[in-house]
C-alpha positions, 0 to 999 in steps of 0.5 A: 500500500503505497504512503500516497494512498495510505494517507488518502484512506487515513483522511477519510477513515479518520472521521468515519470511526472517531468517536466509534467503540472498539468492541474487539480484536480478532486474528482472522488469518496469520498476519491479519487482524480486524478490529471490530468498530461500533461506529457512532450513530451520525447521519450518513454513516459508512457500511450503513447497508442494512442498518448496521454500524458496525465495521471492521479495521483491517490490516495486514502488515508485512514488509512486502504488499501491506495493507489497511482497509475498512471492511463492512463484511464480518471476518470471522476468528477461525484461530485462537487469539495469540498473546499479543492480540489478547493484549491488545484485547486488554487494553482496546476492548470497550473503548471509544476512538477519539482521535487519529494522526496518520504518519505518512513516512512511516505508514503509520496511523495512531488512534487514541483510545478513551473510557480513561480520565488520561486520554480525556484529559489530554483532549481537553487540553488540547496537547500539542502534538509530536511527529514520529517523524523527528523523533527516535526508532521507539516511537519517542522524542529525543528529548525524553532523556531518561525516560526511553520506557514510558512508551511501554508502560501500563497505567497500572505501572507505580512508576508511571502513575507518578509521572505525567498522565499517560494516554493510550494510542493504538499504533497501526504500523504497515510494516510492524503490525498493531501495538499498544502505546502508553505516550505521556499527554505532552508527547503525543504523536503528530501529522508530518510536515512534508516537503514537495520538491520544486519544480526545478529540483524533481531530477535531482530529488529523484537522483537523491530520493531518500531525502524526500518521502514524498517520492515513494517507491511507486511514485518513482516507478511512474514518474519517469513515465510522464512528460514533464508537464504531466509529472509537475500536474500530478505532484500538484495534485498529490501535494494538494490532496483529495481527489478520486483513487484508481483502482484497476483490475487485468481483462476478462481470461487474462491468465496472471503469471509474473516471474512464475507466480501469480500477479497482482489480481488487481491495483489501486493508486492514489494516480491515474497509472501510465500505460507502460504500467496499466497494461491494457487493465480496466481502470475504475475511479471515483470519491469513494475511497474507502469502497474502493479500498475495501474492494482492493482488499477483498482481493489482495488480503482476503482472497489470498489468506483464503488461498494461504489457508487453502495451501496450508491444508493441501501442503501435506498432500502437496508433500505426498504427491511429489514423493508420489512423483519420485516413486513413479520417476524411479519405478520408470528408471527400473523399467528401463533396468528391466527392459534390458534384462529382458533383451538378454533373451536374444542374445540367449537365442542367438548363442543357441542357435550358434551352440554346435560349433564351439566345444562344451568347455569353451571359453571366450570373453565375447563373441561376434555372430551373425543373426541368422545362420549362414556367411553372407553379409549380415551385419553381425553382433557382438555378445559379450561373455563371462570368462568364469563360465562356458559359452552354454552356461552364458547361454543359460544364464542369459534366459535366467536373466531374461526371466527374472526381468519379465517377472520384474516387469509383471510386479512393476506394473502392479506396483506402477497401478497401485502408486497411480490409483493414489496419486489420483485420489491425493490429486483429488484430494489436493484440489478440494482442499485448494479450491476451498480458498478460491472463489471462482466467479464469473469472468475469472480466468481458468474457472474448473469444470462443474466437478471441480468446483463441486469436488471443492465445495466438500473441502474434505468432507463427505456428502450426506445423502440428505443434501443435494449439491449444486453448481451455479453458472457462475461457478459457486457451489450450491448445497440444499437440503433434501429434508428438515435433518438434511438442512442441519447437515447442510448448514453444519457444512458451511462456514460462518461467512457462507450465505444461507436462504429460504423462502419467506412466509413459509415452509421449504429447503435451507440452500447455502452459498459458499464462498471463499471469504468473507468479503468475497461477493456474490453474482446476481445471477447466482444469488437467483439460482439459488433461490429459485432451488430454494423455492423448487422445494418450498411451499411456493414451488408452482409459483411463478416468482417467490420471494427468497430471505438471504442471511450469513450462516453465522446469523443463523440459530437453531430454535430450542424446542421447535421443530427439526431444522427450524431456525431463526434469523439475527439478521438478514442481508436483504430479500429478494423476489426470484423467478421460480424455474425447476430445470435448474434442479437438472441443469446444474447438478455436477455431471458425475458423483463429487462427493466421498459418497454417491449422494451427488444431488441427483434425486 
């Protein structure tokens, strides 16, 4: 995430969540943490979609490709919390954002927390502010003299409470992660003053770009791309701030390889990109910052914890496919062996054919015979001999040779079938556990056939022969209930971000939506198909349109002391009113069995 974007979604992240409550802190993926915010009831507020005010912070640090985006989409834990998110935990949960300084350089944003007498105090007073910037690697100013702890200590430290109050900051570092700072009032961190080269001094600060931080990585690799009116506009612009971003995704079927691994599956700039680096991609721009970022994010940080996750769990059939590879490489090497013992055979026919001519006992470390008998010009063939034994006992044991290389070559082959048949179902299994972190929407390049994508949806696990398993056109995959214990089933194999629907206003089958990832979006064309399933085994099934409710899975409770299968809904996403078509309980049914059992969804 380049500085110039970051602080483009820090400026209008800071009035969105300032004066919302941090609720909790969650660690959805190794690396990822999401901060759940209860924004402040005002007006038009971000995320409002349904009503809700409740957000997610996301970040990713790293020192390759981090990221911080505002998610509206729930991230679920799937993890224990580690030590330093119980930490965090400690001191962030239940309290209110009242401030925020972004730190361009250093990518860095800092939110004071309050519910403490400290941090009110120090807004009260209006502190003056410090620049991170000017100060030392810790985080404090130089002139903090013999005090390099106070950054580190709590409240409940005696030796702090004696001191200057202290405020309590949440540090957001790209780089280092999240951490908790306890800053006296009077050294609070500040927004930096940038300098911007002129325009007589851009070559030589490019020359000397260490000087400047306003000449970030990205913004270098584009400069140079410009003429110089368009290079002076675009500093301009960036030195004045505010404006669209740009957000770019690679054209429809374009197959994403970049020094053998994959490419980014999408950008997003605070500028419009060059066309040596846009590279024929579609550009979308626009105010929405935020809506835009959080999209960038979908893609770049959730999309790929998802394939991480995905990864993680193959690795170990990963490792057995290549040893599975070795075996058959290796099983290949010994058939040439074999092979070649059973060629000895002929050279055993041959000493046969020519046995009358040499007494019992003759020795003779090779012999050049003719293939067939007579002197006439045929090429001839060199058999080489063992000196120890007779020209009969090279003869037989030539033919023994031959015979145990048939015999070897009859145990090769089971063995080579046996190696195969696993290396099949460790394919399969392999490709089940990887798509469970791959959505394959519409229009993505190299979308699997029907099987594939239902081979997937399992993520490991058996099919009940009480749910029903489908694949959209779009290519998600689609599990229904065949009956009350059937939609328990099926709900019992979606994860907490899969979205679920039935019918309104009466009986019919639970359907579930998987999906790769929380924010992961789904297809209109999708979203109908699946409820027009859910209405073929409805009450509404000889409607001609129904109207379907559309719920994530986590808002979804079992109703104590009702009926089987009856649930009740926390929350619905929205309801929508579907055309009822019962060939799509035909049509997208896999084409052949995709499950461990044979309950595939074929009635």
């Amino acid at each position: 995430m380049d500085a110039h974007l970051f602080s483009r979604f820090c400026e209008e992240l800071a009035p969105r969540i300032i004066g919302g409550w941090l609720e909790k802190v969650q660690e959805p993926a190794p690396g990822l943490l999401a901060f759940n915010i209860n924004l402040a009831a005002r007006g038009q507020s971000y995320g409002q979609a349904g009503g809700s005010r409740k957000c997610q912070l996301c970040l990713r640090a790293a020192r390759k490709e981090p990221f911080l985006f505002l998610s509206r989409s729930r991230l679920a834990a799937g993890r224990a919390p580690s030590a330093p998110v119980m930490r965090l935990r400690k001191y962030l949960a239940g309290h209110r954002i009242l401030a925020t300084v972004c730190c361009f350089s250093r990518r860095q944003l800092w939110l004071l927390v309050g519910g403490e007498a400290a941090a009110e105090e120090a807004l009260r007073r209006q502190m003056v502010l410090w620049s991170p910037a000017e100060g030392e690697e810790d985080g404090l100013s130089p002139e903090s003299g013999a005090q390099p702890d106070m950054a580190d200590m709590t409240p409940e430290s005696g030796e702090a409470a004696e001191r200057e109050p202290l405020a309590t900051w949440l540090l957001l570092d790209l780089r280092e992660g999240a951490s908790v700072r306890f800053l006296p009032v009077s050294r609070s961190p500040q927004e930096e003053s940038l300098r911007w080269p002129e325009p007589g001094e851009l070559e030589e600060a490019l020359a000397h770009w260490r000087d400047w931080p306003v000449l970030t990585p990205a913004l270098r690799r584009a400069l140079p791309l410009y003429d110089e009116l368009d290079r002076q506009a675009l500093l301009e612009d960036l030195r004045l701030g505010g404006g669209d971003v740009f957000y770019y995704t690679p054209p429809d079927g374009e197959v994403e390889e970049k020094a053998g691994s994959e490419r980014p599956s999408c950008r997003i700039a605070a500028w419009p990109l060059p066309d040596a680096l846009a590279q024929g991609w579609h550009e979308e721009q626009g105010e929405d910052i935020l809506g835009l970022v959080e999209k960038a994010g979908q893609k770049l940080v959730l999309e790929k914890a998802a394939r991480d996750a995905a990864g993680a769990a193959a690795l170990p059939l990963s490792r057995r496919l290549r040893k599975l590879e070795q075996l058959l490489a290796k099983l290949d090497e010994e058939e040439q062996r074999l092979l070649g013992m059973c060629a000895a055979r002929e050279d055993g026919l041959l000493l046969q054919a020519w046995l009358w001519r040499w007494p019992a006992d003759f020795r003779a470390p090779e012999l050049v015979l003719p293939p067939d008998e007579g002197d006439g010009d045929t090429p001839r063939k060199t058999v080489k001999l063992d000196m120890r034994r007779s020209v009969r006992d090279n003869m037989e044991r030539l033919f023994h040779t031959a015979r145990r290389g048939q015999r070897g070559l009859e145990h090769l082959a089971e063995r080579r079938a046996v190696l195969r048949a696993e290396l099949a179902t460790v394919q399969a299994a392999r490709q089940e556990a990887l798509l469970g972190g791959i959505g394959h929407a519409a229009g993505e390049a190299g979308k699997p056939d029907r099987n594939t994508v239902a081979l997937g949806a399992l993520r490991g696990a058996a099919l009940p022969r009480n749910v029903q398993l489908f694949v959209s056109d779009d290519g998600f995959a689609l599990l229904r209930g065949r009956d009350a214990k059937g939609n328990i089933a099926a709900r019992k194999l979606a994860a907490a971000h899969d979205i679920w629907l039935h019918t309104d206003g009466g009986p019919g089958s639970h359907v579930i939506i998987r999906r790769a990832h929380a924010g992961q979006e789904v297809p209109e064309r999708t979203l109908d198909q699946a409820g027009a399933l859910a209405a073929c085994k409805s009450w509404q099934k000889d409607a001609a349109r129904a109207r379907i409710l559309y719920a994530e899975v986590r808002h979804i409770r079992s109703m104590r002391g009702a009926g089987t299968g009856t649930v009740r809904m926390d929350k619905i996403l929205y309801s929508r009113e579907v055309p009822v078509d019962a060939s799509l309980e035909t049509r997208l049914l896999p084409e052949s069995p995709a499950g461990k059992t044979d309950g595939t969804g074929r009635d």
